[in-house]
Biotite code that builds the C-alpha atoms (Angstrom):
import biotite.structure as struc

atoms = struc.array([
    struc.Atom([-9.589, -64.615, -34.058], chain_id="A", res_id=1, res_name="UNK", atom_name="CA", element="C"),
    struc.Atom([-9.693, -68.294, -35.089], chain_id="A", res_id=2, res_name="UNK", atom_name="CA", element="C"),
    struc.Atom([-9.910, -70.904, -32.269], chain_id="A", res_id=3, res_name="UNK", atom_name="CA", element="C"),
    struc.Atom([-12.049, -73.321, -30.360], chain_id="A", res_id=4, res_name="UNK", atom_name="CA", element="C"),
    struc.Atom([-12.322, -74.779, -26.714], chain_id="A", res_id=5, res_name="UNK", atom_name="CA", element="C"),
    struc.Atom([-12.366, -78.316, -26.084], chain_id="A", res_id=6, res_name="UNK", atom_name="CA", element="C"),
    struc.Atom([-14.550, -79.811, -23.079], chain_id="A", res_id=7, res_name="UNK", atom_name="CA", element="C"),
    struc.Atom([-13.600, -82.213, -20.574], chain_id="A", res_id=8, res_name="UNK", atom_name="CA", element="C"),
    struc.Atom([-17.124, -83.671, -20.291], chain_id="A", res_id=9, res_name="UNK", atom_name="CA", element="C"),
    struc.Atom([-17.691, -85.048, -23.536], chain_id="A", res_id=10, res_name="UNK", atom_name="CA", element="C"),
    struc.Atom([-13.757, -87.011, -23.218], chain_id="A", res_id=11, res_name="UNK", atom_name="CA", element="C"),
    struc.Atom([-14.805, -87.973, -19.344], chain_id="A", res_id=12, res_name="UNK", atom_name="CA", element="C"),
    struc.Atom([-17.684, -89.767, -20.573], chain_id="A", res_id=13, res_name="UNK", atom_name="CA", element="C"),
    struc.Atom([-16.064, -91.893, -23.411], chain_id="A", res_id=14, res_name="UNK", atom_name="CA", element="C"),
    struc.Atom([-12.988, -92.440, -21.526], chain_id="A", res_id=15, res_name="UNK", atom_name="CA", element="C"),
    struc.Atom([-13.302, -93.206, -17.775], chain_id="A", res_id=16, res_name="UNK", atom_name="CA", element="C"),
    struc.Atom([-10.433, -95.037, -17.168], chain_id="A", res_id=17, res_name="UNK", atom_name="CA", element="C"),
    struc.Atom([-8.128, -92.048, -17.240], chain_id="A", res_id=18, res_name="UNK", atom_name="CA", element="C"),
    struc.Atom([-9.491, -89.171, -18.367], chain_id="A", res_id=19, res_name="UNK", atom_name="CA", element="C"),
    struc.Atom([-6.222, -86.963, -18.240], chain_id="A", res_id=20, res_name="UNK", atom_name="CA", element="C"),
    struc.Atom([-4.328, -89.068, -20.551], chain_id="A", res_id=21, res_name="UNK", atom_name="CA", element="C"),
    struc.Atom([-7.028, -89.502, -23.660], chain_id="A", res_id=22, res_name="UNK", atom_name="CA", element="C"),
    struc.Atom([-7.479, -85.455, -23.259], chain_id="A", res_id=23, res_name="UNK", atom_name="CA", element="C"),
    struc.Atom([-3.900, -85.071, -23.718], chain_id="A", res_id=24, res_name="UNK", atom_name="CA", element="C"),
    struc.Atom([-3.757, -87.423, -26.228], chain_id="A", res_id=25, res_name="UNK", atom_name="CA", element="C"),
    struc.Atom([-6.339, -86.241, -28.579], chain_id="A", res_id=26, res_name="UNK", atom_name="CA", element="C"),
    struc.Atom([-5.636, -82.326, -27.782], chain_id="A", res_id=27, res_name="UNK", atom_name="CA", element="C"),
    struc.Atom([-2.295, -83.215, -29.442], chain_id="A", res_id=28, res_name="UNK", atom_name="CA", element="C"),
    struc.Atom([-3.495, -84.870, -32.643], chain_id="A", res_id=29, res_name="UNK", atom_name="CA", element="C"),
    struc.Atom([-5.961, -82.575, -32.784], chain_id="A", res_id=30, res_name="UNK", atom_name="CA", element="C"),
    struc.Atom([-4.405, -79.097, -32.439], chain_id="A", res_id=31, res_name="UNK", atom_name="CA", element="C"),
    struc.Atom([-1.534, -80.563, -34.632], chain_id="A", res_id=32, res_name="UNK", atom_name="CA", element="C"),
    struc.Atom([-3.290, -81.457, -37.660], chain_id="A", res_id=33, res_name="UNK", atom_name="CA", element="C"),
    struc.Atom([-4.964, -78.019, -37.594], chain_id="A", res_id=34, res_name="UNK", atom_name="CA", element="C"),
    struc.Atom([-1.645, -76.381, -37.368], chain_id="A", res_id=35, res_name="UNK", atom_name="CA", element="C"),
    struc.Atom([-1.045, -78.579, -40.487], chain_id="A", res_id=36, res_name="UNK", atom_name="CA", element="C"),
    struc.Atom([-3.916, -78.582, -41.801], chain_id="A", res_id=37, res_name="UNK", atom_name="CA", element="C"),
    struc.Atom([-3.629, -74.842, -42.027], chain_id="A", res_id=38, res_name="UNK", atom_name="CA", element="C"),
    struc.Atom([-3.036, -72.772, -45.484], chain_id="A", res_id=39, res_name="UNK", atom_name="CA", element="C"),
    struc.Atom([0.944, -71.552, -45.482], chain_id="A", res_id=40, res_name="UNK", atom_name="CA", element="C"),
    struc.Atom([2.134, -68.785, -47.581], chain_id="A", res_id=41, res_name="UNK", atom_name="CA", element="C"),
    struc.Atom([5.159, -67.789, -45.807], chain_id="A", res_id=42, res_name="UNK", atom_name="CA", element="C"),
    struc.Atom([4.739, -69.947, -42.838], chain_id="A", res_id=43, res_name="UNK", atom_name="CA", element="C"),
    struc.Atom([3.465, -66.844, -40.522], chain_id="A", res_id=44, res_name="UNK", atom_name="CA", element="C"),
    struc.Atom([-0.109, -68.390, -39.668], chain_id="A", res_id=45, res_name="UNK", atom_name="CA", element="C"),
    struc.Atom([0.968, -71.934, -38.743], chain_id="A", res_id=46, res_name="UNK", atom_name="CA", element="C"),
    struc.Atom([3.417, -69.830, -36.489], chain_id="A", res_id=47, res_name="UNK", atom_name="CA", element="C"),
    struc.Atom([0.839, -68.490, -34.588], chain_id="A", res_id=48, res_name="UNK", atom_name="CA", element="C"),
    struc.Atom([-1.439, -70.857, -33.480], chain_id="A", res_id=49, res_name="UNK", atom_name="CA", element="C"),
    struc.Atom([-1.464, -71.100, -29.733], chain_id="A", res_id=50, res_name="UNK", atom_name="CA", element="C"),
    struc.Atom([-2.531, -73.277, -27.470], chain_id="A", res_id=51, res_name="UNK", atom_name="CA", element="C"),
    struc.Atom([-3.292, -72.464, -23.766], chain_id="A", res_id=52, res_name="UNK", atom_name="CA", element="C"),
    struc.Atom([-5.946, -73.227, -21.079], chain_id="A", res_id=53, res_name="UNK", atom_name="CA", element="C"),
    struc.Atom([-9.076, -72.134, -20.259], chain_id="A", res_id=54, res_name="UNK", atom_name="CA", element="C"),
    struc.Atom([-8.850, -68.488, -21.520], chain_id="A", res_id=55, res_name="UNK", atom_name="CA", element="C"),
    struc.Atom([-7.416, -68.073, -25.226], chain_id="A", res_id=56, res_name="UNK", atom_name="CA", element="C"),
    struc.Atom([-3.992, -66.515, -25.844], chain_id="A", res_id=57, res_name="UNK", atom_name="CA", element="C"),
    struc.Atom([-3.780, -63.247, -27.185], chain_id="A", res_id=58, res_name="UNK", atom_name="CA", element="C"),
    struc.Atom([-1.353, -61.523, -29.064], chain_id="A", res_id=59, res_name="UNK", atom_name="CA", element="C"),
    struc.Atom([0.851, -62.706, -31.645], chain_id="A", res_id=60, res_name="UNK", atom_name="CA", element="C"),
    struc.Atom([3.764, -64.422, -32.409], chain_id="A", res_id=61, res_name="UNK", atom_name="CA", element="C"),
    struc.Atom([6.634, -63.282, -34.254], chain_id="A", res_id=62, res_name="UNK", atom_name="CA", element="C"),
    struc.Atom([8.793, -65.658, -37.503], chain_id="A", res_id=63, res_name="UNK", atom_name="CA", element="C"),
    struc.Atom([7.449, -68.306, -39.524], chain_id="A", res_id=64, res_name="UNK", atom_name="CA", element="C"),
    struc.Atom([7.077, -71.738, -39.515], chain_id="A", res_id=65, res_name="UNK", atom_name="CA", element="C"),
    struc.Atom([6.438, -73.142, -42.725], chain_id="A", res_id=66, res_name="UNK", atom_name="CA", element="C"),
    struc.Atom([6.473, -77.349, -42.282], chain_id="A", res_id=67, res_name="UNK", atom_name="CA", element="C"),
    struc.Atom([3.919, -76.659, -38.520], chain_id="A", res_id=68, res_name="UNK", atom_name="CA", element="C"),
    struc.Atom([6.741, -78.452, -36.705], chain_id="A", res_id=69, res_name="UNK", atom_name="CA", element="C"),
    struc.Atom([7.344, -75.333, -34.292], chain_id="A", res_id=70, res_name="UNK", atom_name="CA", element="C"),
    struc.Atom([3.895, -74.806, -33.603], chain_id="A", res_id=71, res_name="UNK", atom_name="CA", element="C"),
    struc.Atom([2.853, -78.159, -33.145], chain_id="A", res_id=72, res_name="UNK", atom_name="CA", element="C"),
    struc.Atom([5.697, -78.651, -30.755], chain_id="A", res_id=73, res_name="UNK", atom_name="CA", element="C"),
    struc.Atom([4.633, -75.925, -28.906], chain_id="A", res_id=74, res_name="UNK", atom_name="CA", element="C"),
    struc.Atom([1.146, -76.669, -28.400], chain_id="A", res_id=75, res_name="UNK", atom_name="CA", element="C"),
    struc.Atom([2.316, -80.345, -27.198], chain_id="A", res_id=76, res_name="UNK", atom_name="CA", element="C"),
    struc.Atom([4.610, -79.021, -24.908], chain_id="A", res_id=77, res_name="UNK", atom_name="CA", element="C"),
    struc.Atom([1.520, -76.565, -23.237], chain_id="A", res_id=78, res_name="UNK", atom_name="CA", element="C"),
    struc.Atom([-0.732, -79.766, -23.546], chain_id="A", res_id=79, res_name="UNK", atom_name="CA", element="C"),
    struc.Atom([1.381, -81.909, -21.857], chain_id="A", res_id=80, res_name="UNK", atom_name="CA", element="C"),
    struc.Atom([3.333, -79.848, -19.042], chain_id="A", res_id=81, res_name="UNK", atom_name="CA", element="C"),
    struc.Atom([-0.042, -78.092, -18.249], chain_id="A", res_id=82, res_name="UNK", atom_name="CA", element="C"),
    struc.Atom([-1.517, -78.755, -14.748], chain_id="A", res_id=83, res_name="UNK", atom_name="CA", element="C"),
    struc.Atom([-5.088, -77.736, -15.805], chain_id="A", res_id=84, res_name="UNK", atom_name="CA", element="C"),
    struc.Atom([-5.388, -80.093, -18.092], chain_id="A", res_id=85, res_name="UNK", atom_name="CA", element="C"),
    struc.Atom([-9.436, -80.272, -18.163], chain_id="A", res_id=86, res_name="UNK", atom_name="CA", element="C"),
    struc.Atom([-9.816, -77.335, -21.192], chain_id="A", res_id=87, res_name="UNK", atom_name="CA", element="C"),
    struc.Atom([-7.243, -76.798, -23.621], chain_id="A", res_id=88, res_name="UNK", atom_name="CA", element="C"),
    struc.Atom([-7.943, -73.409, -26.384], chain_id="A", res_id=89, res_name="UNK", atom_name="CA", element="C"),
    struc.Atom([-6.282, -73.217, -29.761], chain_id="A", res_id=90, res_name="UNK", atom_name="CA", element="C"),
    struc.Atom([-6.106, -69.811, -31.071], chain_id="A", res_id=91, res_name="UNK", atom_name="CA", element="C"),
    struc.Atom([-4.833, -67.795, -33.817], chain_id="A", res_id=92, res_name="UNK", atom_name="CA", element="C"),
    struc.Atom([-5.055, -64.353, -33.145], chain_id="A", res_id=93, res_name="UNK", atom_name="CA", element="C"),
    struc.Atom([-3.873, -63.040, -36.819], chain_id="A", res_id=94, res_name="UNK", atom_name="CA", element="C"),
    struc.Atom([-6.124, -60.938, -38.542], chain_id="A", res_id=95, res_name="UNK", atom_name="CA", element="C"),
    struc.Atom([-7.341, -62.959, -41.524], chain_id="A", res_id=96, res_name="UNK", atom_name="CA", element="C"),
    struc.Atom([-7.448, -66.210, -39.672], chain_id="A", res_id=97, res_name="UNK", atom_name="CA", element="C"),
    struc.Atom([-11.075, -65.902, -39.500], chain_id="A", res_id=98, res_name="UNK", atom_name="CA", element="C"),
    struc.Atom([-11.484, -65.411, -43.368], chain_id="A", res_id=99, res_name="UNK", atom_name="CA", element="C"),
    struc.Atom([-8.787, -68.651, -43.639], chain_id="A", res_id=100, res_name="UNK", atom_name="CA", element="C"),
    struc.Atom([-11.240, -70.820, -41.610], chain_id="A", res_id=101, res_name="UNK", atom_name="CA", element="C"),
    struc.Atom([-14.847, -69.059, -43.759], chain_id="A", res_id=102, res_name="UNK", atom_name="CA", element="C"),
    struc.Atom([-13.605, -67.906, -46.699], chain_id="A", res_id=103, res_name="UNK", atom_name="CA", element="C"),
    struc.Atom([-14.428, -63.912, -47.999], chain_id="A", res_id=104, res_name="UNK", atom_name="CA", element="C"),
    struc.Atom([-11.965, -63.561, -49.903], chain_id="A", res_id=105, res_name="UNK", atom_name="CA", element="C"),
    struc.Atom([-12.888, -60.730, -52.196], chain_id="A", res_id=106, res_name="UNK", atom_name="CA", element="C"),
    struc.Atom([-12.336, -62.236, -55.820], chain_id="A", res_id=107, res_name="UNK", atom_name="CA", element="C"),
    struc.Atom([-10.141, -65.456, -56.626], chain_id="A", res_id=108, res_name="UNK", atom_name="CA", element="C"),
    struc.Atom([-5.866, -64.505, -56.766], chain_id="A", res_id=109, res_name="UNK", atom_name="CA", element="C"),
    struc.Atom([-2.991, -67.099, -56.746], chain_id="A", res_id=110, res_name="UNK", atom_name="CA", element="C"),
    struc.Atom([-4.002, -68.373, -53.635], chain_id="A", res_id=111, res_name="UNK", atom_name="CA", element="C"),
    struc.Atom([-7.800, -67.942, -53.544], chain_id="A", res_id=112, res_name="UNK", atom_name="CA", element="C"),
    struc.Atom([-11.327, -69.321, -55.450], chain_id="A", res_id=113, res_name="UNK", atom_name="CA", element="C"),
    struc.Atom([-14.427, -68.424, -54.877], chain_id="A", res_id=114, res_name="UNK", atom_name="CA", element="C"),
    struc.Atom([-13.376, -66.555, -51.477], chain_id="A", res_id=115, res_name="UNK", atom_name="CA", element="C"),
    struc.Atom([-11.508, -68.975, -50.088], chain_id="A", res_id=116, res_name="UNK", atom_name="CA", element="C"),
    struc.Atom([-7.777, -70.827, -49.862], chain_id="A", res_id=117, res_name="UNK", atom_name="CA", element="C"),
    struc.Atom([-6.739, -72.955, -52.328], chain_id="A", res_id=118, res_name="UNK", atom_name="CA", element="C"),
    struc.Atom([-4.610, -74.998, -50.128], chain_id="A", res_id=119, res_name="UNK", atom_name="CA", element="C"),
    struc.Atom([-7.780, -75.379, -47.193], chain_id="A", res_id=120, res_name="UNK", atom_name="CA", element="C"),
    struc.Atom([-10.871, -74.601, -48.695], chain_id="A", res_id=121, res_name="UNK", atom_name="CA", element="C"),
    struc.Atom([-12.629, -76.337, -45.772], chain_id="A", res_id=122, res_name="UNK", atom_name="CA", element="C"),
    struc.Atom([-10.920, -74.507, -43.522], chain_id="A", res_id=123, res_name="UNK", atom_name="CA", element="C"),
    struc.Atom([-8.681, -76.040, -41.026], chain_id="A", res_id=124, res_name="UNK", atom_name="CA", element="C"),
    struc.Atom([-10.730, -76.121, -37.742], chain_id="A", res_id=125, res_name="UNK", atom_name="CA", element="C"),
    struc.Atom([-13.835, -77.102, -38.539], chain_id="A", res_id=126, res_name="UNK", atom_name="CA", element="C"),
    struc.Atom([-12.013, -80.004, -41.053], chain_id="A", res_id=127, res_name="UNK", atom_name="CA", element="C"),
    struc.Atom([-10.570, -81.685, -38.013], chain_id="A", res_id=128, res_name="UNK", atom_name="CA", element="C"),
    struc.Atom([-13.247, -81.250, -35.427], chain_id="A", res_id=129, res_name="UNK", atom_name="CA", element="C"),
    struc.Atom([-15.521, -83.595, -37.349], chain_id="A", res_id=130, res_name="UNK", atom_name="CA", element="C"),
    struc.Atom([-12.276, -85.996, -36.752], chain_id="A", res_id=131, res_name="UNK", atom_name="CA", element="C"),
    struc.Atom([-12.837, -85.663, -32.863], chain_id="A", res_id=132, res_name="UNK", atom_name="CA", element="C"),
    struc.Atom([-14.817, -88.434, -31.763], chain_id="A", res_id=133, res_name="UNK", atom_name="CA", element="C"),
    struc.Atom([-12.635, -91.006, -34.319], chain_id="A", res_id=134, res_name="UNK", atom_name="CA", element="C"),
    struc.Atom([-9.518, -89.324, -32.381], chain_id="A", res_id=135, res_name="UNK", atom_name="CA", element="C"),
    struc.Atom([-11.614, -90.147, -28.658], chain_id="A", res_id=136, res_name="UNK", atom_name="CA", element="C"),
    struc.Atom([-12.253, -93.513, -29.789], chain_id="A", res_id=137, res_name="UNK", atom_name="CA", element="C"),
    struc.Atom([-8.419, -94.183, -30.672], chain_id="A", res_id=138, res_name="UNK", atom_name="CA", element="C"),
    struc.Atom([-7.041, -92.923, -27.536], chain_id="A", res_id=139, res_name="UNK", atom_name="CA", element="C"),
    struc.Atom([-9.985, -94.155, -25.353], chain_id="A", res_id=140, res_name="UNK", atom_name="CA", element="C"),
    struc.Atom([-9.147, -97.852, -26.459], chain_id="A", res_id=141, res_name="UNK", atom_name="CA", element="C"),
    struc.Atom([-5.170, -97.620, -26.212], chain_id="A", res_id=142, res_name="UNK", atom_name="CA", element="C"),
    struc.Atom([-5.732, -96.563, -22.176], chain_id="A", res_id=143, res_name="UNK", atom_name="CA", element="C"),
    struc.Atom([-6.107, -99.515, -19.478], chain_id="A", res_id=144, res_name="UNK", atom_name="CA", element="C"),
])
């Protein structure tokens, strides 16, 4: 399982005038550009990241969604109906997401070098976390 927790702390500090709204904000740009960020074969991993509250999702979700548009929808509809809005969890639950994100690949293929995905060698996670406090400084400024 593939995911990671955000924490209201670090967005409370950096953005006192309203909170709520930056942590919104950001948990959108943020989970989306993983979601597209991500690797896609046949669309079936960028279909099941999930985004939910405090405790991760579990499960998985069935189709495919090739372009991210579905599941970046979907996380921005959670993000912004939610009412616990203080810790939002991305997740993807399918069974190679892990090697996706680390690489272990055995071997290169049409798809792989050196362990890992052509298309996100990086990874798509840890690629757009290091984008976090750019994405808190962007949202922090555009709130009165």
């Amino acid at each position: 399982m593939a995911g990671f927790s955000l924490d209201v702390s670090a967005f409370c500090e950096k953005a006192k005038k309203n909170p709520e709204t930056v942590m919104r904000a950001v948990s959108i740009k943020l989970f989306s550009a993983i979601i597209k960020g991500s690797p896609v074969d046949t669309g079936r991993f960028r279909m099941n990241w999930q985004a939910s509250g405090s405790s991760p999702a579990s499960g998985t979700i069935p189709g495919t969604d090739v372009s991210g548009d579905k599941a970046s929808s979907d996380a921005a509809n959670f993000i912004t109906a939610t009412a616990d809005w203080q810790e939002l969890t991305l997740t993807n639950n399918l069974p190679y997401s892990e090697v996706l994100e680390f690489g272990g690949y055995p071997g290169d293929g049409p798809n792989t070098i050196g362990g890992y995905s052509k298309q996100a060698p990086a990874g798509m996670v840890r690629v757009n976390i290091t984008r976090f406090n750019t994405l808190l400084n962007e949202e922090a400024a555009k709130v009165k």
